[in-house]
C-alpha positions as a printed NumPy array, in Angstrom:
array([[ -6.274,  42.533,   8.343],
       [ -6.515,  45.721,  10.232],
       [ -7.208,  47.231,  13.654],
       [ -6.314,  50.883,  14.945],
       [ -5.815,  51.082,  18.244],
       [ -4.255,  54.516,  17.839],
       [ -3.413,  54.513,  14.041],
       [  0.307,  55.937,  14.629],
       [  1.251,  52.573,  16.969],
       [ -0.408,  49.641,  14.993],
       [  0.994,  49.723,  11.53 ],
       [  4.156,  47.733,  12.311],
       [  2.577,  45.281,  13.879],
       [  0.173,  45.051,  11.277],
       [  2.749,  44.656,   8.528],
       [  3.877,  41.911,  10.954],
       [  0.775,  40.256,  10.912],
       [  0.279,  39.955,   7.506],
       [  3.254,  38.477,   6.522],
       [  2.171,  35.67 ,   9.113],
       [ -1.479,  35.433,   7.617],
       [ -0.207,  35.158,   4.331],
       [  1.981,  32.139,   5.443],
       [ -1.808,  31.152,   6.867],
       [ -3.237,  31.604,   3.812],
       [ -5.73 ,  33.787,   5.552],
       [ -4.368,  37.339,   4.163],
       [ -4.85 ,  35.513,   0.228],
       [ -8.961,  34.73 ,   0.963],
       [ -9.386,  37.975,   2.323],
       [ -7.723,  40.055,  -0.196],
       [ -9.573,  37.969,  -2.839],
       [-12.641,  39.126,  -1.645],
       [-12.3  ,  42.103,  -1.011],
       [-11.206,  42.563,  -4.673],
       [-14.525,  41.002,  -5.514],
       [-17.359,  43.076,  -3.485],
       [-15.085,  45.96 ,  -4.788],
       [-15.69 ,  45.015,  -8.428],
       [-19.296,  43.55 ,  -8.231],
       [-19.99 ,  47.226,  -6.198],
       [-18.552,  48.962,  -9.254],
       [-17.585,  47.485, -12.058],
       [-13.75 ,  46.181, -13.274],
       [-12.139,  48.869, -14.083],
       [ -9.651,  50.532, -11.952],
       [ -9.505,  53.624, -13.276],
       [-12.954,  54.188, -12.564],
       [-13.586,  52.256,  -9.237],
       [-10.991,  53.642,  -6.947],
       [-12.292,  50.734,  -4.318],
       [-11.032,  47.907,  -6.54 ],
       [ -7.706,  50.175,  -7.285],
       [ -7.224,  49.851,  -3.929],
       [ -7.857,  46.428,  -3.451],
       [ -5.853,  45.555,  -5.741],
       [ -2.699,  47.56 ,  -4.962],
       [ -3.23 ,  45.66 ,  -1.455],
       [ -3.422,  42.557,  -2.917],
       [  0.013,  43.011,  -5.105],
       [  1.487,  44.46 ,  -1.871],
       [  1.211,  41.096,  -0.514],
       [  2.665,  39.542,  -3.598],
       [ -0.681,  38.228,  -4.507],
       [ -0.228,  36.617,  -8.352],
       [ -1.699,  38.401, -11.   ],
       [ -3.474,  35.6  , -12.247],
       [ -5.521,  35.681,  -8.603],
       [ -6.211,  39.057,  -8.774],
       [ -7.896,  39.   , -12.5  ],
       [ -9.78 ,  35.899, -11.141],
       [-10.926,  37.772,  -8.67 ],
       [-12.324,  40.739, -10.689],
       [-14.014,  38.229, -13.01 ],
       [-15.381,  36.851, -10.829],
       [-16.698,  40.288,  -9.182],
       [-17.848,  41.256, -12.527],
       [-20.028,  37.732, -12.813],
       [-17.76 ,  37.245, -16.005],
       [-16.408,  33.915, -13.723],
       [-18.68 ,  32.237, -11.37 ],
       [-18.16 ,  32.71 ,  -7.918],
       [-19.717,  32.804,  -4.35 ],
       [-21.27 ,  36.113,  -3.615],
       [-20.709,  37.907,  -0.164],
       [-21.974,  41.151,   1.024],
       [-20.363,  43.387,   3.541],
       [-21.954,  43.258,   6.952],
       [-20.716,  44.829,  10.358],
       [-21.123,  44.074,  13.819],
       [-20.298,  46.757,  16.892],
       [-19.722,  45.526,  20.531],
       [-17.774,  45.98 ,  23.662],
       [-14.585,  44.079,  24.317],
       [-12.973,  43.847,  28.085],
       [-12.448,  47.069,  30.098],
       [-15.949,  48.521,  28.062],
       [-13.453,  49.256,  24.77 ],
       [-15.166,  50.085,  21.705],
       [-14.85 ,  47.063,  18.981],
       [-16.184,  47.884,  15.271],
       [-15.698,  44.345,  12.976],
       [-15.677,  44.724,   9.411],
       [-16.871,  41.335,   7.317],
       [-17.607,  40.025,   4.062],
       [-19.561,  37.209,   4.329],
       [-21.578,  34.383,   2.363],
       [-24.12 ,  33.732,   5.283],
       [-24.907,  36.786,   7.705],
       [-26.44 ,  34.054,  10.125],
       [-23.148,  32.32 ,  10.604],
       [-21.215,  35.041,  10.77 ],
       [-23.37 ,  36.987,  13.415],
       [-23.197,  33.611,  15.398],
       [-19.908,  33.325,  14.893],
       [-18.903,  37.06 ,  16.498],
       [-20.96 ,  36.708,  19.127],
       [-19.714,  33.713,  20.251],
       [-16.105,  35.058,  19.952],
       [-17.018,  38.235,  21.534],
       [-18.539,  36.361,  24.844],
       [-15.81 ,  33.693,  24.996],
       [-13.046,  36.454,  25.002],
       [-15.068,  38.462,  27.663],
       [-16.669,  41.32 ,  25.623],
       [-20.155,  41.677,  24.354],
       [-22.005,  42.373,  21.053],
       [-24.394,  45.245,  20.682],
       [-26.851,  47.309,  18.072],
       [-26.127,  48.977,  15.196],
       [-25.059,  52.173,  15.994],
       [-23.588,  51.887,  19.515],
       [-20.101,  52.297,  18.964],
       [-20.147,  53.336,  14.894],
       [-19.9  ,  56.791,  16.312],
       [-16.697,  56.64 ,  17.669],
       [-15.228,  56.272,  14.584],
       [-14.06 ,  58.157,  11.914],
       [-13.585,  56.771,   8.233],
       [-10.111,  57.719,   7.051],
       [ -7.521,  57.244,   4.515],
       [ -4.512,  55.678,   5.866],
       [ -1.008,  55.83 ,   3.865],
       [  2.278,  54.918,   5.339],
       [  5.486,  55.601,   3.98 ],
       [  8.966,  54.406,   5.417],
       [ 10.966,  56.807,   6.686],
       [ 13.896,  56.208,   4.583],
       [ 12.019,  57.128,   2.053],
       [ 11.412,  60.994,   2.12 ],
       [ 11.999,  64.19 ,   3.884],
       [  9.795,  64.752,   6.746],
       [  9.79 ,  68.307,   5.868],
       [  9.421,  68.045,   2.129],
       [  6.948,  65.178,   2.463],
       [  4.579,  67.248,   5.033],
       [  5.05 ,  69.817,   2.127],
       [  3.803,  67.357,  -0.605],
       [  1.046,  65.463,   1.33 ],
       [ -0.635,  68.669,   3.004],
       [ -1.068,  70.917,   0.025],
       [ -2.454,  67.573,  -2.031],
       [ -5.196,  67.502,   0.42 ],
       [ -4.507,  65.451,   4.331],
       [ -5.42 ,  65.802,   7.197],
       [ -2.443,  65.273,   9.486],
       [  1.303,  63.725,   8.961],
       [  2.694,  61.228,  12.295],
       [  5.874,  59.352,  12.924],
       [  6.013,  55.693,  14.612],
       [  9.276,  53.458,  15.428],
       [ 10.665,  54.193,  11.395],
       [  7.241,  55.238,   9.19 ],
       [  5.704,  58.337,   8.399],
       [  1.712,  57.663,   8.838],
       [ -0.551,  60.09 ,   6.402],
       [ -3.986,  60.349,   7.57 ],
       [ -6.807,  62.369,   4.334],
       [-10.361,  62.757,   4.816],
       [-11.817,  60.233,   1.997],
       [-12.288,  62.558,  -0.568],
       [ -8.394,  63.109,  -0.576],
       [ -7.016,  59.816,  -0.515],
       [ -6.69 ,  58.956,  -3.781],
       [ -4.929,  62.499,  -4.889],
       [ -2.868,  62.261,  -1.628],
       [ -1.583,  58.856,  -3.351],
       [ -1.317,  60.358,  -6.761],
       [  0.631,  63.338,  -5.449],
       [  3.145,  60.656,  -3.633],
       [  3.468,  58.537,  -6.995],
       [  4.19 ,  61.769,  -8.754],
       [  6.961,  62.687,  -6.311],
       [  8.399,  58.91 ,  -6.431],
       [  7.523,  58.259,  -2.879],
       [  6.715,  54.704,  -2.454],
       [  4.274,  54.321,   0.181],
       [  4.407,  50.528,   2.46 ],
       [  0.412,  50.62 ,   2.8  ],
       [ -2.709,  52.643,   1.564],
       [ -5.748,  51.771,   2.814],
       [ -9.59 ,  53.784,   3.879],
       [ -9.784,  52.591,   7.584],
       [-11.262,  53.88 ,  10.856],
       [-10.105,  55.609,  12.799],
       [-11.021,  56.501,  16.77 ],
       [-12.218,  59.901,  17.86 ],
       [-10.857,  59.166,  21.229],
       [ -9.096,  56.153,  23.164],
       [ -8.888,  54.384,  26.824],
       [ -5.31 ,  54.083,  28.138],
       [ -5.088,  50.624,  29.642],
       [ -2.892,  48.714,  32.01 ],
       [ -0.698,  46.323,  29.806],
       [ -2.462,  43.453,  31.186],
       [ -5.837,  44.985,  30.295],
       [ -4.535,  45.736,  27.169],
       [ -3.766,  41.987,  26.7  ],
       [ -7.147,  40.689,  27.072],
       [ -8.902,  43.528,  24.968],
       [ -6.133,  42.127,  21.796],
       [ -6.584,  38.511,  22.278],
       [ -9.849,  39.34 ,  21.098],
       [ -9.035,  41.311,  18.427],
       [ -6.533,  38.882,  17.597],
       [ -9.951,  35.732,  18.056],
       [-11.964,  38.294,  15.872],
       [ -9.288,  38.793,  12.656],
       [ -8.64 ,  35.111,  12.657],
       [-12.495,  34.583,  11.505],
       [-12.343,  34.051,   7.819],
       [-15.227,  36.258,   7.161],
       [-13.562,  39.153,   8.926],
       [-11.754,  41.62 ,   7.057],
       [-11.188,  44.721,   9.511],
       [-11.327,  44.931,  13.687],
       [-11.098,  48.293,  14.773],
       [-11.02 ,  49.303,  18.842],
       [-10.534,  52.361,  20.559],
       [ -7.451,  51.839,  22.828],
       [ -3.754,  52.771,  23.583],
       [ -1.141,  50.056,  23.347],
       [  1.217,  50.144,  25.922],
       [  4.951,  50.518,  25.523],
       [  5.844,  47.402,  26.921],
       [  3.159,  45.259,  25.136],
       [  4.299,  47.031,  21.528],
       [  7.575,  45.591,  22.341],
       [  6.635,  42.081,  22.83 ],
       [  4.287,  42.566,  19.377],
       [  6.697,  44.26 ,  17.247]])
């Protein structure tokens, strides 16, 4: 669903990519659980479990039906019956020694373990322990808002004094990054001001990145690209710059 490689060049493409997964029917299953580790984690109601909030504004982002969505939550809640998954993560190395931190919710941790490992080795990367590349990432609220839709000026205004961290243009958005306590009054401060935001999402993002060749680059995303189309995966996050020329072939 996700991967920053450099959090001010990925969003478009991600936008791009889910609008393809949903046609896959991949983006639906992943939203749906989400929504339901968020509301077995803590409880259904939204204005209390800022997780599930989220989730769900994700999920009706995507034009998810509503009907799904309360399914979901029941089924979170235990009020519905319903598989139970648990989050899980795995760190490795993908080509070129790039940091890779994957994200899943899963029904079976055996499967999926055996599943990521065998995606990381046939794409030419490596899994490793807990702990090896966690570091290099930094949980963060993510919020982007199209440019057309504010000031930059008035909008560095708004978001700053509610509480982020830092306020980036890429190709036409404005990318918001808050610390995690901040996220949710960053939003509230934008909703206030009638600022739609595209996305808002906590994510990771890297403390520092490895330039690559755009060939290099290449090989390191076909496995992110291997590693999102997993079911069980929800996030892929790796440390490294996109090149110009590859962005233009993604975008």
């Amino acid at each position: 669903m996700s991967i920053v490689s450099g959090h001010s060049k990925w969003s478009s493409i991600k936008h791009k990519k889910a609008a393809v997964d949903a046609k896959r029917g991949k983006l639906f299953t992943k939203l749906i659980r989400e929504i339901m580790v968020a509301a077995k984690a803590g409880g259904g109601d939204v204005t209390t479990n800022l997780r599930l909030r989220t989730a769900i504004e994700t999920a009706k982002g995507a034009n998810m039906p509503s009907d799904n969505i309360e399914r979901a939550v029941k089924k979170g809640t235990g009020e519905l019956e319903g598989v139970l998954y648990e989050e899980v993560h795995y760190e490795g190395y993908g080509p070129n020694g790039v940091a890779v931190f994957v994200r899943c919710l899963t029904d079976n941790k055996n499967r999926t373990a055996a599943d990521v490992r065998n995606i990381f080795s046939k794409k030419g990367g490596s899994m490793a322990g807990a702990g090896s590349v966690a570091w290099i990432f930094e949980k963060k609220g993510l919020i982007v808002v199209p440019i057309s839709a504010a000031n930059e000026e008035k909008l560095m205004d708004l978001v700053l004094g509610a509480g982020a961290e830092d306020l980036s243009t890429s190709n036409d958005k404005f990318e918001i990054v808050t610390d995690p306590a901040h996220f949710e009054t960053v939003k509230t401060a934008l909703s206030q001001a009638k600022i739609v935001s595209e996305s808002a999402e906590m994510t990771m993002i890297p403390k520092n990145q490895v330039s690559l060749a755009p060939d290099k680059a290449r090989t390191v995303l076909a496995l992110v690209e291997a590693l999102e189309d997993h079911d069980d995966v929800q996030n892929v996050f790796a440390n490294f710059e996109i090149p110009d020329e590859v962005m233009k072939e993604l975008v």
